[in-house]
N, CA, C and O atoms as a Maestro MAE file, in Angstrom:
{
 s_m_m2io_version
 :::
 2.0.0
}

f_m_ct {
 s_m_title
 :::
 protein
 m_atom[144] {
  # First column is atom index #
  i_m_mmod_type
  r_m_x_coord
  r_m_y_coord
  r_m_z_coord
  i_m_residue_number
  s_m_chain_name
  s_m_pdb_residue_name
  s_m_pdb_atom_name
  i_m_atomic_number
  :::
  1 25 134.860 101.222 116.069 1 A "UNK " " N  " 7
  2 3 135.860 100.159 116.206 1 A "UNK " " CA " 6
  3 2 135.182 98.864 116.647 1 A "UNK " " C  " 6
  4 15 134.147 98.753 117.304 1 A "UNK " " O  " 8
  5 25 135.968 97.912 116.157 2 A "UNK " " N  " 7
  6 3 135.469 96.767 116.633 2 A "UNK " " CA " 6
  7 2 136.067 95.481 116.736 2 A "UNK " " C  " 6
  8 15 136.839 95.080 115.865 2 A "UNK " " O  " 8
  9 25 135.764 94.797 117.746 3 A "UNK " " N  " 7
  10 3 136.408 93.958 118.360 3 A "UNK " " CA " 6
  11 2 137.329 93.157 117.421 3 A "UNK " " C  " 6
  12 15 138.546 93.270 117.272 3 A "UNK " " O  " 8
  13 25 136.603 92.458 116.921 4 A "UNK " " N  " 7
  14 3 137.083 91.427 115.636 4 A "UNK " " CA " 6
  15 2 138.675 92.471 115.365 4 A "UNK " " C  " 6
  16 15 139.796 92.016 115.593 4 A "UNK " " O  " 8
  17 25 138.431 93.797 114.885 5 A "UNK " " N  " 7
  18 3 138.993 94.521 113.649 5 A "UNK " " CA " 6
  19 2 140.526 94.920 115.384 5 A "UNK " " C  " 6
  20 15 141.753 94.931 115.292 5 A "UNK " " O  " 8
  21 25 139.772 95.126 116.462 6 A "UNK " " N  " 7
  22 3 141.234 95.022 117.313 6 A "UNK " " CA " 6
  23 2 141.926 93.994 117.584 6 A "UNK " " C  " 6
  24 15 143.082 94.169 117.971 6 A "UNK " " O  " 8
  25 25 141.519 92.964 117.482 7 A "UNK " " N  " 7
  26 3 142.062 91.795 118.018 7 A "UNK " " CA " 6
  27 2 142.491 91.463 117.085 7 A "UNK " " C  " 6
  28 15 143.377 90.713 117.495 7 A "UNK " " O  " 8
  29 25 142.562 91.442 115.718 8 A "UNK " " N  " 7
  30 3 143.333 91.745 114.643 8 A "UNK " " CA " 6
  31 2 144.125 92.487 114.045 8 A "UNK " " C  " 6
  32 15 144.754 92.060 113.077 8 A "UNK " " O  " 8
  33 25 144.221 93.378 114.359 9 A "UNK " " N  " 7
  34 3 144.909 94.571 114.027 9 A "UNK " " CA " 6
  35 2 145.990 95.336 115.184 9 A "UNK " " C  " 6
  36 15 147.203 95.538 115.223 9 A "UNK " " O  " 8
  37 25 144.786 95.639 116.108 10 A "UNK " " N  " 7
  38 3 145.373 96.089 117.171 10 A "UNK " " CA " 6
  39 2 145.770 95.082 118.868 10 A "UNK " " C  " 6
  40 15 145.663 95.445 120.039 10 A "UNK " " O  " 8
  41 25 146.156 93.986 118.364 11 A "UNK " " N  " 7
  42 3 146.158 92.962 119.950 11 A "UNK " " CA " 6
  43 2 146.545 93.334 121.326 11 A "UNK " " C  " 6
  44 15 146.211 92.756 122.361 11 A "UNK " " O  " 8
  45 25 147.400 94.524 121.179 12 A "UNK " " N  " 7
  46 3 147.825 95.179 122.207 12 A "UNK " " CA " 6
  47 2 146.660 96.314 122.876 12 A "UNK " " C  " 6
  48 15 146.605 96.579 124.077 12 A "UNK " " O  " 8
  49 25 146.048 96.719 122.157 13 A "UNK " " N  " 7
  50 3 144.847 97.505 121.925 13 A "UNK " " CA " 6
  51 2 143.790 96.450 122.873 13 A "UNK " " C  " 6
  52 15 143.536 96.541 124.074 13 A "UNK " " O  " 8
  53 25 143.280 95.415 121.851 14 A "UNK " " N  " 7
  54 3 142.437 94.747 122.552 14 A "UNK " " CA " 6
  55 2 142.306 94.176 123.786 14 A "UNK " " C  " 6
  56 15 141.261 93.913 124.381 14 A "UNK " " O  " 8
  57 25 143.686 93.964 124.205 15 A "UNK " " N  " 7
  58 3 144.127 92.731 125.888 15 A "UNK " " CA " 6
  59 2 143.853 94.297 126.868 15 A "UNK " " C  " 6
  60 15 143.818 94.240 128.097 15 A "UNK " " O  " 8
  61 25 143.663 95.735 126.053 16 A "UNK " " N  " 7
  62 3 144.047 96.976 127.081 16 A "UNK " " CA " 6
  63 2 142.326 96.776 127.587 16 A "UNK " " C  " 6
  64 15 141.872 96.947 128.719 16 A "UNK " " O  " 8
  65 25 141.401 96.254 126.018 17 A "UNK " " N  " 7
  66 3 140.011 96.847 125.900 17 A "UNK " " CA " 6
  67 2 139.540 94.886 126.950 17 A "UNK " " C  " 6
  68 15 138.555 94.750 127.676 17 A "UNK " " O  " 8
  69 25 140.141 94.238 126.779 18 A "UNK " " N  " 7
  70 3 139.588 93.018 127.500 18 A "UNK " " CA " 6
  71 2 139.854 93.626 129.450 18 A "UNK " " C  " 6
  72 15 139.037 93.829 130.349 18 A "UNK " " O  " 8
  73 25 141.264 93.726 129.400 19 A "UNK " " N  " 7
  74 3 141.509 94.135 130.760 19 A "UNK " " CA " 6
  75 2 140.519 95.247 131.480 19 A "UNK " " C  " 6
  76 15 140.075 95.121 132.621 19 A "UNK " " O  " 8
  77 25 140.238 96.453 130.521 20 A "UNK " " N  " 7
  78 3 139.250 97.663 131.182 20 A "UNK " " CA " 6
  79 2 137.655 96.935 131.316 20 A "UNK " " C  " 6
  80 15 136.817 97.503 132.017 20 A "UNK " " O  " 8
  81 25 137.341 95.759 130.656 21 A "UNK " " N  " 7
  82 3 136.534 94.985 130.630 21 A "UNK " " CA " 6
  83 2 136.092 94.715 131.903 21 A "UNK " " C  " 6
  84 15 135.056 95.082 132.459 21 A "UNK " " O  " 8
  85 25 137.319 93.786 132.444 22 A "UNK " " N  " 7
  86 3 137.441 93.391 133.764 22 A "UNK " " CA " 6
  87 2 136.978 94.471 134.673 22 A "UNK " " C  " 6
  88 15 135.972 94.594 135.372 22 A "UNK " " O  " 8
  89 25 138.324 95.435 134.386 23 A "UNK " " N  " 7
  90 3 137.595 96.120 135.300 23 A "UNK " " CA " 6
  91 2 136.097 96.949 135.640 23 A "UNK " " C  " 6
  92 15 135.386 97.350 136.562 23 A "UNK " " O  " 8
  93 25 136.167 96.900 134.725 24 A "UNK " " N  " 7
  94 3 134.780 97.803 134.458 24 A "UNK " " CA " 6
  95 2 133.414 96.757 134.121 24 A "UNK " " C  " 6
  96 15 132.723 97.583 133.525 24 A "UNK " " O  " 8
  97 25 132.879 95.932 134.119 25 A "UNK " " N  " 7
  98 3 132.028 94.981 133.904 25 A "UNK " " CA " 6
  99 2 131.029 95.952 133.429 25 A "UNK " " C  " 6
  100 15 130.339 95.699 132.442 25 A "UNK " " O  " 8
  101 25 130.936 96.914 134.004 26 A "UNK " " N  " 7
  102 3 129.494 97.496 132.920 26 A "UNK " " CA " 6
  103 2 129.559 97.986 131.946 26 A "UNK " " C  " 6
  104 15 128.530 98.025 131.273 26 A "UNK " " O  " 8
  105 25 130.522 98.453 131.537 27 A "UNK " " N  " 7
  106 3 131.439 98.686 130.063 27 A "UNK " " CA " 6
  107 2 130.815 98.251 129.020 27 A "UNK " " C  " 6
  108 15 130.826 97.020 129.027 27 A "UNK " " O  " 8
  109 25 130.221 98.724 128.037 28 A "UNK " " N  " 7
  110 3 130.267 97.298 126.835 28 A "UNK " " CA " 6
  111 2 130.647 98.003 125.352 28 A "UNK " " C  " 6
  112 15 130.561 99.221 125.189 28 A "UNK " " O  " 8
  113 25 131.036 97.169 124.397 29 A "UNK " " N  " 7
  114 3 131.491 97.777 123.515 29 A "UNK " " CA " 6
  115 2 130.966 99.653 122.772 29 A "UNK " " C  " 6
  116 15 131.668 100.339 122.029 29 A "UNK " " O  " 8
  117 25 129.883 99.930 123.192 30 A "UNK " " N  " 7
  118 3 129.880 100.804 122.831 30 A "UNK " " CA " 6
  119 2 129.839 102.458 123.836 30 A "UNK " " C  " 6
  120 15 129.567 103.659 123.826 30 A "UNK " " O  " 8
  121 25 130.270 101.481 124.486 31 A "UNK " " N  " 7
  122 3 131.322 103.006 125.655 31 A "UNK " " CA " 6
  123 2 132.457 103.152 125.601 31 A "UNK " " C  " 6
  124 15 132.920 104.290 125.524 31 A "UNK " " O  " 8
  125 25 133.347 101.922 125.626 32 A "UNK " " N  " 7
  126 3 134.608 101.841 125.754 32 A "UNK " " CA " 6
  127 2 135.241 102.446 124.883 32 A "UNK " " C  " 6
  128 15 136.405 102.618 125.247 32 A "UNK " " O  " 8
  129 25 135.015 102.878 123.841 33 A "UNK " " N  " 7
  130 3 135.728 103.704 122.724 33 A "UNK " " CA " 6
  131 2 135.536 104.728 122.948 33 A "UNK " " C  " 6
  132 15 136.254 105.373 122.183 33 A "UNK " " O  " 8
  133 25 134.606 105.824 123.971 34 A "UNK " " N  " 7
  134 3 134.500 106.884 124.038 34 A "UNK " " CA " 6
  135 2 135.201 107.279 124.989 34 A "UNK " " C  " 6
  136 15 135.808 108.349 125.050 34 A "UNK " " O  " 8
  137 25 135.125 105.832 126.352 35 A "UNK " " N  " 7
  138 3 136.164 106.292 127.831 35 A "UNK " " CA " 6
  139 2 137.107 106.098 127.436 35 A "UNK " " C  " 6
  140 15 137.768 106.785 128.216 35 A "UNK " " O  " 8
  141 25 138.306 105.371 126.315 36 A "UNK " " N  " 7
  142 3 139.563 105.065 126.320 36 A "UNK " " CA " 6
  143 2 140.341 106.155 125.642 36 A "UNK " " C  " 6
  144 15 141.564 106.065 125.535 36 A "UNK " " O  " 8
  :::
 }
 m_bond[143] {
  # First column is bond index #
  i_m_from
  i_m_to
  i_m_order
  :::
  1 1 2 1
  2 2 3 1
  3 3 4 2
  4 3 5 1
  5 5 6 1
  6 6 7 1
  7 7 8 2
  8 7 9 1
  9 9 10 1
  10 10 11 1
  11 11 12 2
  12 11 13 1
  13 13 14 1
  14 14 15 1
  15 15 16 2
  16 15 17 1
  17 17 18 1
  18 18 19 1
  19 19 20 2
  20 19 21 1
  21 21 22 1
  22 22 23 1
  23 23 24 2
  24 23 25 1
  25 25 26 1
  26 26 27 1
  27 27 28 2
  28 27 29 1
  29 29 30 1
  30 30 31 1
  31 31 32 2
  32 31 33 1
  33 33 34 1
  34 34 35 1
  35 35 36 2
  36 35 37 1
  37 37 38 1
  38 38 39 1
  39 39 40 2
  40 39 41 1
  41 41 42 1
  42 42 43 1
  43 43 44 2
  44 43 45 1
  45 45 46 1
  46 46 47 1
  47 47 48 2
  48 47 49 1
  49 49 50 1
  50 50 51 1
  51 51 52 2
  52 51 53 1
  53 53 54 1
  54 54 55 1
  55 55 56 2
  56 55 57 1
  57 57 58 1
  58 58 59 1
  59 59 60 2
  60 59 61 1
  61 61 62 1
  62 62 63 1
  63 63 64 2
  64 63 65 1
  65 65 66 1
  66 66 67 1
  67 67 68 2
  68 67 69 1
  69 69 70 1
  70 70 71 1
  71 71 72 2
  72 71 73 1
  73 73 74 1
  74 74 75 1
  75 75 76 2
  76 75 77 1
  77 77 78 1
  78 78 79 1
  79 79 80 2
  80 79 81 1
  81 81 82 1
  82 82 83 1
  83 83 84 2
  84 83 85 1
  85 85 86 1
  86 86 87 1
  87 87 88 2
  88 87 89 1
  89 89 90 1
  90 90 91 1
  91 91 92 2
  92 91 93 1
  93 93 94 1
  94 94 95 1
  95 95 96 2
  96 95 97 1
  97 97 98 1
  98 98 99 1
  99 99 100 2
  100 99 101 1
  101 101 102 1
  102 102 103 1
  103 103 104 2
  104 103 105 1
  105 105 106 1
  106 106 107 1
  107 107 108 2
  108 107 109 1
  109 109 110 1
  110 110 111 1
  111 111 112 2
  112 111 113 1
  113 113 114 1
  114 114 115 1
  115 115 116 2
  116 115 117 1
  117 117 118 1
  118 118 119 1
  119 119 120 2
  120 119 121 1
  121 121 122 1
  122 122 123 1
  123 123 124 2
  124 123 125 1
  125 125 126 1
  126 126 127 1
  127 127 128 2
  128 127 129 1
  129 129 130 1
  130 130 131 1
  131 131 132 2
  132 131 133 1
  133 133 134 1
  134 134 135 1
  135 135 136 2
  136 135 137 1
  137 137 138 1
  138 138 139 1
  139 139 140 2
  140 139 141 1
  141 141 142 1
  142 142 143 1
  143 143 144 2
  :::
 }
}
């Protein structure tokens, strides 16, 4: 998955993947699809 393709598609999806962002700062796109 990818960003572009959530924030397009899925926006509700993405503000979940920006917010766990926050929280999580060490997060980066290629974890977050495995923790969510």
């Amino acid at each position: 998955m990818r960003r572009a393709f959530l924030k397009e598609h899925l926006p509700i999806e993405y503000g979940r993947v920006l917010l766990s962002e926050q929280l999580f700062p060490h997060l980066r796109d290629r974890d977050w699809d495995v923790v969510t």
